[in-house]
GUKOL-679400 format. One record per atom (N, C-alpha, C): z, y, x; residue in three letters; atom name. Coordinates in steps of 0.2 Angstrom, whole numbers, plus 5000, padded with zeros to 4 digits. Atoms other than C-alpha are relative to their C-alpha. Layout:
<vexgu><Z>Z</Z><Y>Y</Y><X>X</X><residuo>ALA</residuo><atomo>CA</atomo></vexgu>
...
***
This chain:
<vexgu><Z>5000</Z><Y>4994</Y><X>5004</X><residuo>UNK</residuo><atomo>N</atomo></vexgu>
<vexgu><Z>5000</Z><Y>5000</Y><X>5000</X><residuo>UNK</residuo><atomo>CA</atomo></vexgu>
<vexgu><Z>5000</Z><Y>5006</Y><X>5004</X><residuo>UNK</residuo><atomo>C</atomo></vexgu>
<vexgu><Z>5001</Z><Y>4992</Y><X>4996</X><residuo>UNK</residuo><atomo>N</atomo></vexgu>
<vexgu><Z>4997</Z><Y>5018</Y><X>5006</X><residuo>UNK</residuo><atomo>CA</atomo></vexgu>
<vexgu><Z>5007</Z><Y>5003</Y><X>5000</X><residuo>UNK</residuo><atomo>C</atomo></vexgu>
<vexgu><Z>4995</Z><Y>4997</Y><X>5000</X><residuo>UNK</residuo><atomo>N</atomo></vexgu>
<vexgu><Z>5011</Z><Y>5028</Y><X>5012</X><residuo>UNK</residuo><atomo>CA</atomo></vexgu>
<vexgu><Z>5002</Z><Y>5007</Y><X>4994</X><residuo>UNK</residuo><atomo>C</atomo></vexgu>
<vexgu><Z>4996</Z><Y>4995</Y><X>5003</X><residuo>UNK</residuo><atomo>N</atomo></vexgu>
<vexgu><Z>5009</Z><Y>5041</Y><X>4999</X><residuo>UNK</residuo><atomo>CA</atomo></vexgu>
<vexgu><Z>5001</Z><Y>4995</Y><X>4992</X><residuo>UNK</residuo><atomo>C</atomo></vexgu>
<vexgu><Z>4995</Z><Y>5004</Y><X>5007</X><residuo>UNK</residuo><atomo>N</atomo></vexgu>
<vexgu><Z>5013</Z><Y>5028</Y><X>4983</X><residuo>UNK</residuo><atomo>CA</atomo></vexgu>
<vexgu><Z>5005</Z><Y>5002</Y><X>4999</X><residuo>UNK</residuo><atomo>C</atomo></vexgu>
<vexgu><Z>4991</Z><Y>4998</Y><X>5001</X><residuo>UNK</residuo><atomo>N</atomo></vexgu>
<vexgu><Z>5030</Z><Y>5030</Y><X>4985</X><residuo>UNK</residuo><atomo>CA</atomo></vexgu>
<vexgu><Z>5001</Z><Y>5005</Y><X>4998</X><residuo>UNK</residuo><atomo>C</atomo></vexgu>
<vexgu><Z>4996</Z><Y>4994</Y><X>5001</X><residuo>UNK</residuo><atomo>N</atomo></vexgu>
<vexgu><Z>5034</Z><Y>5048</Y><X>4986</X><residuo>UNK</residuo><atomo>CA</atomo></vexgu>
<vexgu><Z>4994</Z><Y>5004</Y><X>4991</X><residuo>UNK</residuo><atomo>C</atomo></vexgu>
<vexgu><Z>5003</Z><Y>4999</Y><X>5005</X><residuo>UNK</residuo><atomo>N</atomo></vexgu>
<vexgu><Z>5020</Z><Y>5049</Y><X>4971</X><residuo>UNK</residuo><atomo>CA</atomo></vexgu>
<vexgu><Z>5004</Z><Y>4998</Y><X>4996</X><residuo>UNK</residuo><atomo>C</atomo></vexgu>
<vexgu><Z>4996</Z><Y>5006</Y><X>5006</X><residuo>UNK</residuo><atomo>N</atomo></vexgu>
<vexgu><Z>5028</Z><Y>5035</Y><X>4960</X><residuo>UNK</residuo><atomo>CA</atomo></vexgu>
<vexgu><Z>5007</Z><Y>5004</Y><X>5000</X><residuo>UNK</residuo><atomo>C</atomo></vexgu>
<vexgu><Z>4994</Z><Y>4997</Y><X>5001</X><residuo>UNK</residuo><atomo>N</atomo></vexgu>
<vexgu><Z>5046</Z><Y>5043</Y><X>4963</X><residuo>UNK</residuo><atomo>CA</atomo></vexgu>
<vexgu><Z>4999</Z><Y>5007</Y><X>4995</X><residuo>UNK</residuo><atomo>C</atomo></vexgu>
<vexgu><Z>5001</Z><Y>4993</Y><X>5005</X><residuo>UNK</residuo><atomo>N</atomo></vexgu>
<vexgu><Z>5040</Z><Y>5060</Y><X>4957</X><residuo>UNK</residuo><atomo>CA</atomo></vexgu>
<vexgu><Z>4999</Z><Y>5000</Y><X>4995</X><residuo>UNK</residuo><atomo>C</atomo></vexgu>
<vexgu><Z>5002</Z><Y>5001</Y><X>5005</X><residuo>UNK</residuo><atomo>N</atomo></vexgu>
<vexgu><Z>5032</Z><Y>5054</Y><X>4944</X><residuo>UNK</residuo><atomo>CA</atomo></vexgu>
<vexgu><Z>5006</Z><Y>4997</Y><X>4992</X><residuo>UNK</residuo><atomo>C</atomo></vexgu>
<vexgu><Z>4995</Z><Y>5004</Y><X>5001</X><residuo>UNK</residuo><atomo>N</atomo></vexgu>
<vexgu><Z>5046</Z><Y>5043</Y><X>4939</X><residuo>UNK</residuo><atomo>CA</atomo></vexgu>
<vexgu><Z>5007</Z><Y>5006</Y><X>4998</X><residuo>UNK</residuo><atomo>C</atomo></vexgu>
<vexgu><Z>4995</Z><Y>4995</Y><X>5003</X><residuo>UNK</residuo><atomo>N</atomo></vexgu>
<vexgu><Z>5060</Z><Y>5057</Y><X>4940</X><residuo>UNK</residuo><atomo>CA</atomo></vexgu>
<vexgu><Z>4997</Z><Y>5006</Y><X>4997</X><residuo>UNK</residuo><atomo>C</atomo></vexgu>
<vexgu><Z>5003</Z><Y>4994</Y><X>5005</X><residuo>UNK</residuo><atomo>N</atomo></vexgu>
<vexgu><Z>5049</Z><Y>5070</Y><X>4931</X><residuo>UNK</residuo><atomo>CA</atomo></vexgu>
<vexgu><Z>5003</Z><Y>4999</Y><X>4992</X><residuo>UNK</residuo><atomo>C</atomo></vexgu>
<vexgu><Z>4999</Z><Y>5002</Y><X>5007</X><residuo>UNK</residuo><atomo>N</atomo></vexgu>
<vexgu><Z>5049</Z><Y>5060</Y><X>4916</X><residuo>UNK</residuo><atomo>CA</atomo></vexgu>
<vexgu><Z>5006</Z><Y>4998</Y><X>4999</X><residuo>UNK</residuo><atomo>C</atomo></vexgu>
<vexgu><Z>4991</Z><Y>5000</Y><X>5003</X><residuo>UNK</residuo><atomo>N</atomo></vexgu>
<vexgu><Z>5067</Z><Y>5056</Y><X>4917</X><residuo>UNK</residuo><atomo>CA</atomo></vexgu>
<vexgu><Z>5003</Z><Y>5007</Y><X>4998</X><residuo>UNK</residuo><atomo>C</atomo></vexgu>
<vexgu><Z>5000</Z><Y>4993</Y><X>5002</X><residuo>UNK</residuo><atomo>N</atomo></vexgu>
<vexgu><Z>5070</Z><Y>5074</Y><X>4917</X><residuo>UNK</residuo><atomo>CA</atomo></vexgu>
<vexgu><Z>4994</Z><Y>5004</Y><X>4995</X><residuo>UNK</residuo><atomo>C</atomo></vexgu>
<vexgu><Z>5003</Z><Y>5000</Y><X>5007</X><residuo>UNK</residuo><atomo>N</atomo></vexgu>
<vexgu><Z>5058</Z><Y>5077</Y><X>4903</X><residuo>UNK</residuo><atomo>CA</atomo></vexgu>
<vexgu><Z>5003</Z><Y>4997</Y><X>4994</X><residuo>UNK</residuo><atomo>C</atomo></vexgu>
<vexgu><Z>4994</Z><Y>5003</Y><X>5004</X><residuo>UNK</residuo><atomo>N</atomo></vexgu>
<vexgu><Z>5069</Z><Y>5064</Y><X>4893</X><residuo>UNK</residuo><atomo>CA</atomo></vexgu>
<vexgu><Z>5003</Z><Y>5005</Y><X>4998</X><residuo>UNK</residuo><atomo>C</atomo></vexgu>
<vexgu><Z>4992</Z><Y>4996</Y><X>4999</X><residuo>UNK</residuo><atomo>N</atomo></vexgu>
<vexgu><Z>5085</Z><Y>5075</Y><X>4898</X><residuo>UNK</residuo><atomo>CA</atomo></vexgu>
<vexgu><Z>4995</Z><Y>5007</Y><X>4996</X><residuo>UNK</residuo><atomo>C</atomo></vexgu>
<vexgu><Z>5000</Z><Y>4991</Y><X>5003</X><residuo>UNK</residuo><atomo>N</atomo></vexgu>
<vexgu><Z>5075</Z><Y>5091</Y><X>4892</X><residuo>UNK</residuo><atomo>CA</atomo></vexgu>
<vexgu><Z>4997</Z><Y>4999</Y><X>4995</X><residuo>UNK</residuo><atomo>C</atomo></vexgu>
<vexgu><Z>4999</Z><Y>5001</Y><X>5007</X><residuo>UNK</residuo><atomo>N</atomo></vexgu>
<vexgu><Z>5070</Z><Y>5084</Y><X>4875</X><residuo>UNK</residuo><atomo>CA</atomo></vexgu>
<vexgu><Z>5006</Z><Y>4998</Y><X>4998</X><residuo>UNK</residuo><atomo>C</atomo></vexgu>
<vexgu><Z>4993</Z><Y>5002</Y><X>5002</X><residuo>UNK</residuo><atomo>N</atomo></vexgu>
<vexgu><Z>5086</Z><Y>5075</Y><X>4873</X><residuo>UNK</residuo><atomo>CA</atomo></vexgu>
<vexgu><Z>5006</Z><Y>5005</Y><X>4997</X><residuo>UNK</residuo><atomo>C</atomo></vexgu>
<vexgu><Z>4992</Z><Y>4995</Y><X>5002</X><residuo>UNK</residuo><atomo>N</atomo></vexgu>
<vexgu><Z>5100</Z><Y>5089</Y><X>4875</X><residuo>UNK</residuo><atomo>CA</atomo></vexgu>
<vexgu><Z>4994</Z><Y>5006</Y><X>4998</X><residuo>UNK</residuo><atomo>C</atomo></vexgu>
<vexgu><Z>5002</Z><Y>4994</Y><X>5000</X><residuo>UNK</residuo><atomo>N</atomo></vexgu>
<vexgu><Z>5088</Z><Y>5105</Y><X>4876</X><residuo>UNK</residuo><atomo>CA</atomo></vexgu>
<vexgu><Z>4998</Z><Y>5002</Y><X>4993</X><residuo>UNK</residuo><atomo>C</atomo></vexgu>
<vexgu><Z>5004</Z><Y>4999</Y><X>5005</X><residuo>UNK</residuo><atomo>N</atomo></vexgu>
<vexgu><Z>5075</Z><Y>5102</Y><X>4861</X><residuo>UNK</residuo><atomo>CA</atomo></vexgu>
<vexgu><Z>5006</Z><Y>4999</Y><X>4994</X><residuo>UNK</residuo><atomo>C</atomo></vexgu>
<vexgu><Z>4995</Z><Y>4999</Y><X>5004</X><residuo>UNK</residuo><atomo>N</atomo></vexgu>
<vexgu><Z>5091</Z><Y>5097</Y><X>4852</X><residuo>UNK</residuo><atomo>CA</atomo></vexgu>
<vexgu><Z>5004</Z><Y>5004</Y><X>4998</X><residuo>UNK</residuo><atomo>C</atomo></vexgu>
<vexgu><Z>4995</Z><Y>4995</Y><X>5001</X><residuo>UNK</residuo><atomo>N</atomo></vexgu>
<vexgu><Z>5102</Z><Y>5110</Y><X>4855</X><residuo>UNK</residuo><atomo>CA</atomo></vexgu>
<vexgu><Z>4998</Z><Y>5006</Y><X>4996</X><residuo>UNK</residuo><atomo>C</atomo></vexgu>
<vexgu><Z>5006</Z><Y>4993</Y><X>5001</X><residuo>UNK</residuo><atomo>N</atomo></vexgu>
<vexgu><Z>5087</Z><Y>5123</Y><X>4852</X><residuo>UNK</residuo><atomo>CA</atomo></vexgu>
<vexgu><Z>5001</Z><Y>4999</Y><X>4992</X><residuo>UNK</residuo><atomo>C</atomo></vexgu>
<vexgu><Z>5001</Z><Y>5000</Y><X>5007</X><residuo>UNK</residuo><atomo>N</atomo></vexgu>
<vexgu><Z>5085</Z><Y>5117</Y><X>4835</X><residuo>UNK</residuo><atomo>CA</atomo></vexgu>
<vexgu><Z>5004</Z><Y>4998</Y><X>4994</X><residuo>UNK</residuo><atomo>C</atomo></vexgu>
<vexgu><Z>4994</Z><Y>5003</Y><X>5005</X><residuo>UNK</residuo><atomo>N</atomo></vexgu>
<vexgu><Z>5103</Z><Y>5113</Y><X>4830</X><residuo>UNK</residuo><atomo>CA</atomo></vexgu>
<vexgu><Z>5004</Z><Y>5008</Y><X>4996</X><residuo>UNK</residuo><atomo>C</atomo></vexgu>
<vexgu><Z>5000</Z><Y>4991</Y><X>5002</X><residuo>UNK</residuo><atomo>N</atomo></vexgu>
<vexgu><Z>5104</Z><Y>5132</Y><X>4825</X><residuo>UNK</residuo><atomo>CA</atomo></vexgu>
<vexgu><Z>5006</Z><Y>5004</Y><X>4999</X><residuo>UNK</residuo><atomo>C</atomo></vexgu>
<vexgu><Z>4990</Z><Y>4999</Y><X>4997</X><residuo>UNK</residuo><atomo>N</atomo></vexgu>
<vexgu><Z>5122</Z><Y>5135</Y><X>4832</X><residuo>UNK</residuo><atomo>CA</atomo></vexgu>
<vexgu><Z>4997</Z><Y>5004</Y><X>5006</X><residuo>UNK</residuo><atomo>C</atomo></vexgu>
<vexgu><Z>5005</Z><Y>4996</Y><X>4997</X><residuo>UNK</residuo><atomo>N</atomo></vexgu>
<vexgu><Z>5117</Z><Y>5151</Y><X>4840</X><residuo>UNK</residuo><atomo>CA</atomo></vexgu>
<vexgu><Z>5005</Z><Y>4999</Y><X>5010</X><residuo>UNK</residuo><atomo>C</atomo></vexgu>
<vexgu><Z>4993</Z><Y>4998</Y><X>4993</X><residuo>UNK</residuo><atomo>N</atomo></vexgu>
<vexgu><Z>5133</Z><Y>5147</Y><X>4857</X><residuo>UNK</residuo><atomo>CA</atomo></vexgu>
<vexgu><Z>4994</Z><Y>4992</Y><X>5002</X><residuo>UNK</residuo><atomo>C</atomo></vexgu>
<vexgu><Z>5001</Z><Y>5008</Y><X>5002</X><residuo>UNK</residuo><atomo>N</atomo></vexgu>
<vexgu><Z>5125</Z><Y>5128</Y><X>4856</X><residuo>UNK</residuo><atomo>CA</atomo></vexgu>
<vexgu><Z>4991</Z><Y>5001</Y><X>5005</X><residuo>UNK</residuo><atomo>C</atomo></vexgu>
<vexgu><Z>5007</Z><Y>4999</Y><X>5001</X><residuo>UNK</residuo><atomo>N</atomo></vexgu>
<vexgu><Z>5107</Z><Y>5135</Y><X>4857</X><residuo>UNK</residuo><atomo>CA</atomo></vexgu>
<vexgu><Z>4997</Z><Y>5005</Y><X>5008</X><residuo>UNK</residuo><atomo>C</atomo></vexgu>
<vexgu><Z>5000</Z><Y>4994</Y><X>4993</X><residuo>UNK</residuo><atomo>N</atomo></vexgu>
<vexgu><Z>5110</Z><Y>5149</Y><X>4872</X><residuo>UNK</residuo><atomo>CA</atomo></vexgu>
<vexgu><Z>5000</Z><Y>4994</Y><X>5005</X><residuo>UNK</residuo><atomo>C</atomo></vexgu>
<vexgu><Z>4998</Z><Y>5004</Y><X>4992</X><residuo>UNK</residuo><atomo>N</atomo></vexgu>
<vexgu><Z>5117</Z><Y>5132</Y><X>4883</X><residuo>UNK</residuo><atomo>CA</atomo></vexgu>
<vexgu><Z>4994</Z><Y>4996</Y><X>5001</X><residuo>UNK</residuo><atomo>C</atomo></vexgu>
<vexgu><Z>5004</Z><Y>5005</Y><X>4999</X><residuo>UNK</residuo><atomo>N</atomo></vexgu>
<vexgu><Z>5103</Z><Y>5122</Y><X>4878</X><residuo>UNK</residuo><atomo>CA</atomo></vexgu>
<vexgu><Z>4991</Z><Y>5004</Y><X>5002</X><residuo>UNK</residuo><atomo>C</atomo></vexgu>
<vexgu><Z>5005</Z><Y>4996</Y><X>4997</X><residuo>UNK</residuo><atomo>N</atomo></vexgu>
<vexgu><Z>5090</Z><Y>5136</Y><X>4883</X><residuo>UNK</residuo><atomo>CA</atomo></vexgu>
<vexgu><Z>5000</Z><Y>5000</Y><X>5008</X><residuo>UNK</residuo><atomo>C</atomo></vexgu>
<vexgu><Z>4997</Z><Y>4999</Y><X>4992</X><residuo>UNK</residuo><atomo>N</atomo></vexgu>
<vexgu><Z>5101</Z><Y>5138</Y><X>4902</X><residuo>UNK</residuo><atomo>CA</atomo></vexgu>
<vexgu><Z>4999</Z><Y>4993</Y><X>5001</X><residuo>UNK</residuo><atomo>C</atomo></vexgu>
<vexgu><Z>5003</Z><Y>5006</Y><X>4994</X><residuo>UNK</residuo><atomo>N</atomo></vexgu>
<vexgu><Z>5099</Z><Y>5119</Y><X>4904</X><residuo>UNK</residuo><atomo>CA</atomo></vexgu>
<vexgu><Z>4993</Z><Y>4998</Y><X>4999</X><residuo>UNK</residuo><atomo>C</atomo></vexgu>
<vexgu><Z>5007</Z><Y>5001</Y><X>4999</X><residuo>UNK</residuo><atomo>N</atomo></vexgu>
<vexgu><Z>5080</Z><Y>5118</Y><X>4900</X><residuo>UNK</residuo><atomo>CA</atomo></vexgu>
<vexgu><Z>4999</Z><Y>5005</Y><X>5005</X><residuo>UNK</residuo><atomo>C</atomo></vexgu>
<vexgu><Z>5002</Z><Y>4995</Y><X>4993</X><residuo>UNK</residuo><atomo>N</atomo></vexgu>
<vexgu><Z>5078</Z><Y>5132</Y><X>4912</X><residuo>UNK</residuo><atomo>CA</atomo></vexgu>
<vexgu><Z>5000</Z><Y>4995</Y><X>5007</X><residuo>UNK</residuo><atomo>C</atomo></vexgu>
<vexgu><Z>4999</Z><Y>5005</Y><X>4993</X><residuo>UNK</residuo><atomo>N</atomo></vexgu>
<vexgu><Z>5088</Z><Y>5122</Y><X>4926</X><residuo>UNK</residuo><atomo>CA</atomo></vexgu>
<vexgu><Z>4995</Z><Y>4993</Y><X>4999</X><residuo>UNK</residuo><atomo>C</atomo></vexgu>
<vexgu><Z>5003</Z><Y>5005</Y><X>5001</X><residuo>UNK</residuo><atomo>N</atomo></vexgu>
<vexgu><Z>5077</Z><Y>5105</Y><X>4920</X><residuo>UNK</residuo><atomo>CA</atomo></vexgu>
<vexgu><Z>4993</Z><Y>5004</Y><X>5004</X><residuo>UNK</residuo><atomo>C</atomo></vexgu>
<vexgu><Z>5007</Z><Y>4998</Y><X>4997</X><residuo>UNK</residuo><atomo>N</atomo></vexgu>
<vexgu><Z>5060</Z><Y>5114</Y><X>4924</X><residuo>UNK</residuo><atomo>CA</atomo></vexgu>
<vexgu><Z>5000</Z><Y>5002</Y><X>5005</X><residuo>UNK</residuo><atomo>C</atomo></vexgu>
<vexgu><Z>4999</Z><Y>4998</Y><X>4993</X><residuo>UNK</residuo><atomo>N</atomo></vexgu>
<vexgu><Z>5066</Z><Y>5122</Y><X>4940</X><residuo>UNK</residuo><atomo>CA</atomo></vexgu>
<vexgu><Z>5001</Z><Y>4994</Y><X>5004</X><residuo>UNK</residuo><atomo>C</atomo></vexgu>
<vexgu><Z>5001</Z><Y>5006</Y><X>4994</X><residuo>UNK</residuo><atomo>N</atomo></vexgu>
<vexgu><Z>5070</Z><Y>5104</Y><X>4947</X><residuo>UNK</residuo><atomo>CA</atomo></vexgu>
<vexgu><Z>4993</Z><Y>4997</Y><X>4998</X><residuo>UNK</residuo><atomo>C</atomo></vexgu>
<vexgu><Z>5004</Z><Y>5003</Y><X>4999</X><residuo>UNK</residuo><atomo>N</atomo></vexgu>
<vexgu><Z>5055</Z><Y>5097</Y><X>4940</X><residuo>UNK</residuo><atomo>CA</atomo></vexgu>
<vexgu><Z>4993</Z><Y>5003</Y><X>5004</X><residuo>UNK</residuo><atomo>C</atomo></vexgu>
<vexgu><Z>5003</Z><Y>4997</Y><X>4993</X><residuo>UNK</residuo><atomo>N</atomo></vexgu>
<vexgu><Z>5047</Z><Y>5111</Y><X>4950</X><residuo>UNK</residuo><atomo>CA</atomo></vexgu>
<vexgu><Z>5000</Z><Y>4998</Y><X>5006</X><residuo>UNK</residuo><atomo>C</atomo></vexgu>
<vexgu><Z>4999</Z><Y>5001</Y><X>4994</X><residuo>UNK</residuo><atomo>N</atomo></vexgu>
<vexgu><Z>5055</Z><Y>5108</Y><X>4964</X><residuo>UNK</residuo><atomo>CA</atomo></vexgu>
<vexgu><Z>4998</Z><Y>4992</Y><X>5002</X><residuo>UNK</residuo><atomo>C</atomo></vexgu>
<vexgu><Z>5003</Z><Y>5009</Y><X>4997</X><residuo>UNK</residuo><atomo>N</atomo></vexgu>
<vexgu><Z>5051</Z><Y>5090</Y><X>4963</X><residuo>UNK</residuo><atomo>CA</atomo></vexgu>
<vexgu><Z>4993</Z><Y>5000</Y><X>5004</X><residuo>UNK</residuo><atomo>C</atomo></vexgu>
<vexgu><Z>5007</Z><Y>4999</Y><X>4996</X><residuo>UNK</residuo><atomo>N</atomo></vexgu>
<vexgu><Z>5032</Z><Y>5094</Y><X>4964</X><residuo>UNK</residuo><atomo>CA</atomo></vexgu>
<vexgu><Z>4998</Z><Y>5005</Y><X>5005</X><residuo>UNK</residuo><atomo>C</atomo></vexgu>
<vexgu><Z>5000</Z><Y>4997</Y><X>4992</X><residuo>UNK</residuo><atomo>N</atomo></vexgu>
<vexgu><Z>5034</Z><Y>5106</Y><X>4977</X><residuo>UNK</residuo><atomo>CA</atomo></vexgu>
<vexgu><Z>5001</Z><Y>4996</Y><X>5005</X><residuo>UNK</residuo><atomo>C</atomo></vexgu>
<vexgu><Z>4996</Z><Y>5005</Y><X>4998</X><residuo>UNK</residuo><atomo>N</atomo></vexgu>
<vexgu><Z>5043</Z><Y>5092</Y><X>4986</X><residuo>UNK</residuo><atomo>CA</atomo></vexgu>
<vexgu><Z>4995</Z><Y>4994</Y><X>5004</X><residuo>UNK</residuo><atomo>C</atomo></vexgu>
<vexgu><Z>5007</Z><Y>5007</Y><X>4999</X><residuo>UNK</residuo><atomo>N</atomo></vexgu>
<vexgu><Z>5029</Z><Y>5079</Y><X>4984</X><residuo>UNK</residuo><atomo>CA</atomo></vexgu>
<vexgu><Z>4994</Z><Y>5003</Y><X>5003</X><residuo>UNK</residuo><atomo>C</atomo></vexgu>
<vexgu><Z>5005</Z><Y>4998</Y><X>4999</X><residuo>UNK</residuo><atomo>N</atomo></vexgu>
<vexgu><Z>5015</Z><Y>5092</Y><X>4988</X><residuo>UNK</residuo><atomo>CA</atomo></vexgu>
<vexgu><Z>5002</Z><Y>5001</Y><X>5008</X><residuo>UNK</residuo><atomo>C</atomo></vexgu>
<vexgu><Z>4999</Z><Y>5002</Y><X>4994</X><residuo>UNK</residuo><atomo>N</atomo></vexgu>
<vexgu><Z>5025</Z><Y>5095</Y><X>5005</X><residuo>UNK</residuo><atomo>CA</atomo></vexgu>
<vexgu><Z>5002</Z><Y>4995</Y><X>5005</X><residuo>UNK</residuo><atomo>C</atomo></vexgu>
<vexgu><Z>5001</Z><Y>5007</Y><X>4997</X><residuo>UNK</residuo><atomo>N</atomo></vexgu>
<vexgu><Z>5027</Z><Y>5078</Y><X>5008</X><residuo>UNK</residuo><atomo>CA</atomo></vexgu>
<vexgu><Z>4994</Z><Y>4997</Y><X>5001</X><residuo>UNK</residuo><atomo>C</atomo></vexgu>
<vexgu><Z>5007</Z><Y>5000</Y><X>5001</X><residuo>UNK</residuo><atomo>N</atomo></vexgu>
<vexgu><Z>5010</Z><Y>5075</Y><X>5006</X><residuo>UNK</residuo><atomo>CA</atomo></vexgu>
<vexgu><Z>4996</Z><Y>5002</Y><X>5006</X><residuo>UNK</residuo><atomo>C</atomo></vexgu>
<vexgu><Z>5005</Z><Y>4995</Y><X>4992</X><residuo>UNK</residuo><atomo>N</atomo></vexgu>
<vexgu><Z>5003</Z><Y>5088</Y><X>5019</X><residuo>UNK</residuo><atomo>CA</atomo></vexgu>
<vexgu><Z>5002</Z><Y>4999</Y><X>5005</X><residuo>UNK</residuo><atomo>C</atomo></vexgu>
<vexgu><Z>4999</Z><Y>5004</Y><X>4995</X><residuo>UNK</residuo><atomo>N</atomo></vexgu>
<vexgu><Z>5014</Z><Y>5081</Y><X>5030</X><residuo>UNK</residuo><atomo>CA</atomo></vexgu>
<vexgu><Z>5000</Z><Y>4994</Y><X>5002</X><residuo>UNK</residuo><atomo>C</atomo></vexgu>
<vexgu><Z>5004</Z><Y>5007</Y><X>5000</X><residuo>UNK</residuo><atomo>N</atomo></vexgu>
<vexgu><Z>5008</Z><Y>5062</Y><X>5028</X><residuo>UNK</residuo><atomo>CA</atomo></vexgu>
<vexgu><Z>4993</Z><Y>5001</Y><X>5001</X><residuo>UNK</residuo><atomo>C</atomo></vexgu>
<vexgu><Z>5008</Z><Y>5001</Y><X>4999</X><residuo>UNK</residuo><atomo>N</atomo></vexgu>
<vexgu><Z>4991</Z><Y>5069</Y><X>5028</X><residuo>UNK</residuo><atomo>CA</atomo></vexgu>
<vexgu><Z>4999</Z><Y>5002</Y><X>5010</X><residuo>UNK</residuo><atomo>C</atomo></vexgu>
<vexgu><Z>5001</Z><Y>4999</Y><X>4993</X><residuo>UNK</residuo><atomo>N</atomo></vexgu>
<vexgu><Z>4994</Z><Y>5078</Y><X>5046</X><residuo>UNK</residuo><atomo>CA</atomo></vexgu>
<vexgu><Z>5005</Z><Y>4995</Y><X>5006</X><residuo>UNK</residuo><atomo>C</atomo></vexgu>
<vexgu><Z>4996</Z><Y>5006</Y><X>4995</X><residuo>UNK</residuo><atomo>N</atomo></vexgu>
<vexgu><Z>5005</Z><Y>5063</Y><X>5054</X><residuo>UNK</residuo><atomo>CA</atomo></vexgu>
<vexgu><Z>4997</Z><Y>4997</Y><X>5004</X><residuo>UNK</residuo><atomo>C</atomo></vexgu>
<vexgu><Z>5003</Z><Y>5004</Y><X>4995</X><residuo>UNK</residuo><atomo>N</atomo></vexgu>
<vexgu><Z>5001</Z><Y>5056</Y><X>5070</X><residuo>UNK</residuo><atomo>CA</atomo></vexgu>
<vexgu><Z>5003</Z><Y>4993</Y><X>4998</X><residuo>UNK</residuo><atomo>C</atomo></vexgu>
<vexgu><Z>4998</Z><Y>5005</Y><X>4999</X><residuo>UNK</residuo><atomo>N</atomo></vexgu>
<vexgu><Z>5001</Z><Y>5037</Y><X>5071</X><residuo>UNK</residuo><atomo>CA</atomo></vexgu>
<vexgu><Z>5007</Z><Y>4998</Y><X>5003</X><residuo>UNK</residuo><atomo>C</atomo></vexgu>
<vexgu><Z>4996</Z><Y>5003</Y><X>4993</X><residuo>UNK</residuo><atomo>N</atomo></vexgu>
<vexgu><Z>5011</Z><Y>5037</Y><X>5088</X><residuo>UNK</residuo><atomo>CA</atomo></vexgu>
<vexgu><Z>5007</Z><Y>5007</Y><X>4999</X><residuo>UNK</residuo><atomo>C</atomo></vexgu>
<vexgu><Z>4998</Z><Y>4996</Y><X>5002</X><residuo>UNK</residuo><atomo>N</atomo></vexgu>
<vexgu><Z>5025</Z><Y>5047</Y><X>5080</X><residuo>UNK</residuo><atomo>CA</atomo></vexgu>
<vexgu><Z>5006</Z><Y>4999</Y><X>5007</X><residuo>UNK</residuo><atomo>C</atomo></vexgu>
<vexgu><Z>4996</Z><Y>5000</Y><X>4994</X><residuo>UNK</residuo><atomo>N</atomo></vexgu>
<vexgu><Z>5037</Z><Y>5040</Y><X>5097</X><residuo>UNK</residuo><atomo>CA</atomo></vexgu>
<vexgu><Z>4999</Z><Y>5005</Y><X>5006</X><residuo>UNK</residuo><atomo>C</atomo></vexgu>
<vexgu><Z>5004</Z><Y>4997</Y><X>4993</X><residuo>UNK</residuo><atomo>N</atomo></vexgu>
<vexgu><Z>5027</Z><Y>5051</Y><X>5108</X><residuo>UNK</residuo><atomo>CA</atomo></vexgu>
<vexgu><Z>5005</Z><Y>5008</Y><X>4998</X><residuo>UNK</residuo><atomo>C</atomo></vexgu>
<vexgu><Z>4998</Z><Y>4993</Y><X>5001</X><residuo>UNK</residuo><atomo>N</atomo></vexgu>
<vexgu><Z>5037</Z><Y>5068</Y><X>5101</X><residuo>UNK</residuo><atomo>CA</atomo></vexgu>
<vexgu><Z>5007</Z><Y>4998</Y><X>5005</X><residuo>UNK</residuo><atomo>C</atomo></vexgu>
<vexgu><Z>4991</Z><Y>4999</Y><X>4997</X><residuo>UNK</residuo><atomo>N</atomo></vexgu>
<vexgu><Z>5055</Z><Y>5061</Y><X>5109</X><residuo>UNK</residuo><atomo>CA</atomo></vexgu>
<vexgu><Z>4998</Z><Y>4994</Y><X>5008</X><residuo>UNK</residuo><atomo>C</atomo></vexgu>
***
């Protein structure tokens, strides 16, 4: 298998689990129409979408650095 599967299959894998978590508590809270309920469930889809961000920021510089990898990575030390 190619070295970039994994760090794809991961990202991919913890997006959707956090996509899960931000229909679960967020789209719930949003629409339970408890205006204290509805503020916390706005503040953790916010923090939900900045990790799924950072996730693929994450992957895309993992990426660029498996693309520019030397073989003989021994030869730095």
């Amino acid at each position: 298998m190619s070295k970039k599967f994994a760090p794809i299959f991961i990202t991919v894998l913890l997006c959707l689990i956090n996509v899960l978590m931000l229909y679960g508590f967020s789209f719930n809270a949003i629409i339970s129409g408890i205006l204290v309920v509805q503020i916390i469930g706005v503040i953790f889809a916010i923090g939900i979408i900045w990790v799924i961000i950072a996730l693929i920021v994450n992957l895309i510089r993992r990426l660029d650095e498996l693309k520019e990898e030397n073989e003989d990575d021994l030869s730095k030390y």
